[in-house]
N, C-alpha and C positions, 0 to 999 in steps of 0.2 A: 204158588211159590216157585214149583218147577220153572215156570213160564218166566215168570219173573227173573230168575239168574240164569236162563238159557239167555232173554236179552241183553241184559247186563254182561254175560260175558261177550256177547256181541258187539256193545258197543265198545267196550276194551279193549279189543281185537282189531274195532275198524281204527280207533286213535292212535293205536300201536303200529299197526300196517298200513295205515294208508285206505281213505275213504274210497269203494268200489273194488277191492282187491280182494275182500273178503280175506278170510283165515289164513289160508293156504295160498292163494296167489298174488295178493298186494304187497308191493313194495315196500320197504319201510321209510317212516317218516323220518327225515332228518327238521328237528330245529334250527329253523334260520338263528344264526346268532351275529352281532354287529362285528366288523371288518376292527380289527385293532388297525391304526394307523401305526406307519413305519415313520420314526423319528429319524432313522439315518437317511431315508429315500428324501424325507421333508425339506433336511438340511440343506442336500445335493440339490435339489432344487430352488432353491434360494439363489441368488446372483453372489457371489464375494465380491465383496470391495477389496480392489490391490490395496496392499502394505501400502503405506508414504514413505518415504525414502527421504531423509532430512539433504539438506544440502546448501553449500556454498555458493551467494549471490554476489556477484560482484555487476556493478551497475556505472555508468559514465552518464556524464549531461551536461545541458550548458540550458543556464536557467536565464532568461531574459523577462524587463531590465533587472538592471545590476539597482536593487533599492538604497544599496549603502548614500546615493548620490541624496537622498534626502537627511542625510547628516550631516554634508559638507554647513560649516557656518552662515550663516544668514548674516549680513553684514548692509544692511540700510539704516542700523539704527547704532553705530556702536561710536563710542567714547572719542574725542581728540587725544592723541592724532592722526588718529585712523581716520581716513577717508570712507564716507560712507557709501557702499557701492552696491551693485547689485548682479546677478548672477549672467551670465553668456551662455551659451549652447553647451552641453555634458560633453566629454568622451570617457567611455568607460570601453572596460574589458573585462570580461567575465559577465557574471558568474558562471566558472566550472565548478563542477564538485563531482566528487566518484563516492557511492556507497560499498561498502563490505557488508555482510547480512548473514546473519545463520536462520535457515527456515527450517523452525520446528517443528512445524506444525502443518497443515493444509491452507488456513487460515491466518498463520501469524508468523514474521521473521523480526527481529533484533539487531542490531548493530551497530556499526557506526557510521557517520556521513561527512567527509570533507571539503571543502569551497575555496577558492580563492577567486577576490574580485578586486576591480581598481576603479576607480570613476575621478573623473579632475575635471574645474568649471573655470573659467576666469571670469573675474570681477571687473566690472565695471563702472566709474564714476555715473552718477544719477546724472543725469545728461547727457552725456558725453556725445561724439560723433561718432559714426560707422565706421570712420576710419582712425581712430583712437585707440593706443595701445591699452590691455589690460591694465588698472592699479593695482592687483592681487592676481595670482595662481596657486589657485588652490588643492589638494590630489587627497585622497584618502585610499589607503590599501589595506585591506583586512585577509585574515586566513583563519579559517573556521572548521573545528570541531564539534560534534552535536552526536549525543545518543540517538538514536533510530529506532524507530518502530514502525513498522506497516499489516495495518489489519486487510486481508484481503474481502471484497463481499460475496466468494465464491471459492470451490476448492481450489487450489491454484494446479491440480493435474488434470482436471474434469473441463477447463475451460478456452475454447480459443481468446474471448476476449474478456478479460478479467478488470474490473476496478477496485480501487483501494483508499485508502484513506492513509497517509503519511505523516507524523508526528515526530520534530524532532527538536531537542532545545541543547545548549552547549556554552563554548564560548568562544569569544571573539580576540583576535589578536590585531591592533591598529596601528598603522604607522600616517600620522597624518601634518603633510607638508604645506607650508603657506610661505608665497614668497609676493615680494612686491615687484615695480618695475624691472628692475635693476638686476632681480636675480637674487638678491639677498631674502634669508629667513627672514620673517613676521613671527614674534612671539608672542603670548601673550592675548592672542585677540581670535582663537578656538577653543574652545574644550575640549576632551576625548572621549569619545560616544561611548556609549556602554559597553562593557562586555558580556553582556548576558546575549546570546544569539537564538533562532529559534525561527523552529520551519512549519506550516502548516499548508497540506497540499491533498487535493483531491485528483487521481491519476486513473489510467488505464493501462494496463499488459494488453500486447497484440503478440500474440505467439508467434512466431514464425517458425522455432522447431521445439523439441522436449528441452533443447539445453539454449536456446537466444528468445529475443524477445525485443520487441520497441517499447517504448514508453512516452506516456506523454502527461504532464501535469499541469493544472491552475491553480495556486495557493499564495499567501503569503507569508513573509520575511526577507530571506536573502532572494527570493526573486519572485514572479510574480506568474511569469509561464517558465516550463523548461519542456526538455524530450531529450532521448538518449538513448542508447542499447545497454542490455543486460544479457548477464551469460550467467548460468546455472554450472556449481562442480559438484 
């Protein structure tokens, strides 16, 4: 029994100080225990993402063609005593339009987009010679409002060259003139196109600094390509 708790105290001694140190000269043992993580240090090491900063777009362009030219009337088939004719080479001008924009977001601005366009064709008798005056001049001028929307596919601060998607629909204001040889109105032998207007465009931003930018777009309604500068406020 002696023997017995002479060990026993032995081995309590060496768990307590440290295997090989014996009673008197081993070290004491420290229990490893697991490192608590630092939540402040974790944070600080993390990247921030900068704040977004909302801001004022204003944008300029000139969108080529001008598609209004496929409203001018179609006149091969129409009533006596209208002569029935048929179309000559377009001139148009425009489309310009300028957008104003509020960017909320990274990914999305709002606003609104204006146009103004002009296109005029002269008419032609079905036959006629090369060297035969017009029987009609025809001109359609419209000026257009449209809500705005552009979803971009990238943050718009993280990106030199960003694309987006452009939606916008409004209305249209028409002034459209028809005249004959002579110079006199034609009434009666047009309608007036709709005014529901409406844009649909697929684009790119090419950065040039944090506040300009180029642009360039392919879509349909009021025109078909455009490109233009924008400025950031």
């Amino acid at each position: 029994m002696i023997l017995s708790c002479i060990m026993v105290s032995q081995l309590d001694a060496q768990m307590r100080f440290g295997f090989g140190g014996g009673m008197g000269g081993g070290r004491y043992y420290n229990r490893p225990y697991p490192q608590r993580r630092n939540s402040n240090n974790d944070n600080k090491e993390k990247k921030e993402e900068p704040k977004f900063v909302p801001t004022v777009n204003i944008a300029i362009g000139f969108g080529y063609p001008n598609l209004d030219k496929y409203l001018l009337p179609d006149l091969t088939n129409v009533p006596s005593p209208f002569v029935q004719s048929i179309k000559g080479n377009y001139q148009k001008t425009g489309t310009y339009f300028a957008n104003l924009d509020y960017q909320f977001s990274r990914f999305t601005s709002i606003g609104l987009m204006g146009s103004y366009g002009t296109t005029s064709v002269p008419y032609y008798a079905i036959g006629a010679g090369p060297t035969d005056p017009p029987d009609y001049n025809g001109s359609l001028t419209s000026w257009t409002v449209m809500a705005n929307m552009i979803n971009y596919f990238m943050p718009v601060d993280q990106a030199k060259v960003n694309g987006y998607l452009r939606l916008a629909a409004g209305v249209s204001v028409w002034d459209q003139k028809m005249t004959d040889a002579t110079g006199a109105k034609v009434n009666n032998i047009a309608s007036e196109p709709s005014e529901f207007a409406y844009q649909i465009s697929l684009g790119a931003d090419f950065n040039l600094s944090p506040r300009a930018a180029l642009f360039v777009e392919a879509g349909y309604g009021k025109y078909i390509l455009a490109g233009g500068l924008k400025f950031k406020f």
